[in-house]
N, C-alpha and C positions, 0 to 999 in steps of 0.2 A: 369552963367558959371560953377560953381560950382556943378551943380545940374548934366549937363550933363556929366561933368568928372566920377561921382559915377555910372551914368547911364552905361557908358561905361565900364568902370570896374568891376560892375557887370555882365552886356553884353558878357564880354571876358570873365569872370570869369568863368560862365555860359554855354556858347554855345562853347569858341574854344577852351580853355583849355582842356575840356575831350574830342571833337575830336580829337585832335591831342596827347594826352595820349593813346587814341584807335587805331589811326593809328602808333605811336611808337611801341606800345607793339604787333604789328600785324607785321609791318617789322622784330620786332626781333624776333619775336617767326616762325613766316613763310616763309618770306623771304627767308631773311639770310642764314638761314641753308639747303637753296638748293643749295646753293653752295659750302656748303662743300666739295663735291666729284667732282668736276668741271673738276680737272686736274684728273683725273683719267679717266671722263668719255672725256677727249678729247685726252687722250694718247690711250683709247681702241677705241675711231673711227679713230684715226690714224691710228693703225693697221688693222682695216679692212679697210682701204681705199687702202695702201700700199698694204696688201693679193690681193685685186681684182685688184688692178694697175698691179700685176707681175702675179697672173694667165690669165688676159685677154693678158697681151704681154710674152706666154710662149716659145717662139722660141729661140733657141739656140741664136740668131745673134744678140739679144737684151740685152745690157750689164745693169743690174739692176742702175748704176751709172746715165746712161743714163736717165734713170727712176724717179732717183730721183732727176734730175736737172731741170726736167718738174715739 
């Protein structure tokens, strides 16, 4: 029994310890830092959503309030 536990532990030791240091250090170096600008980039497609919302209903009769309850 003993034989197989060192087995394993080498095993781990060996095989999934540096993958999962490889995938750690990949989430954090590439990931993560796409989202840094996250809120920025979804306050500027706000605004172009809202721009084409009020130039496509450009009619006087069309109260912007209106607009933004849709």
């Amino acid at each position: 029994m003993n034989l197989n536990i060192l087995f394993w532990e080498r095993f781990i030791r060996k095989q999934f310890i540096p993958q999962i240091e490889l995938f750690v250090e990949n989430v954090e170096k590439r990931l993560i830092p796409t989202f840094d600008s996250i809120e920025k980039e979804a306050e500027s497609i706000q605004q172009q959503e809202w721009d084409n919302l009020c130039s496509a209903h450009s009619s006087p009769d069309v109260d912007p309030a209106d607009l933004a309850e849709n």
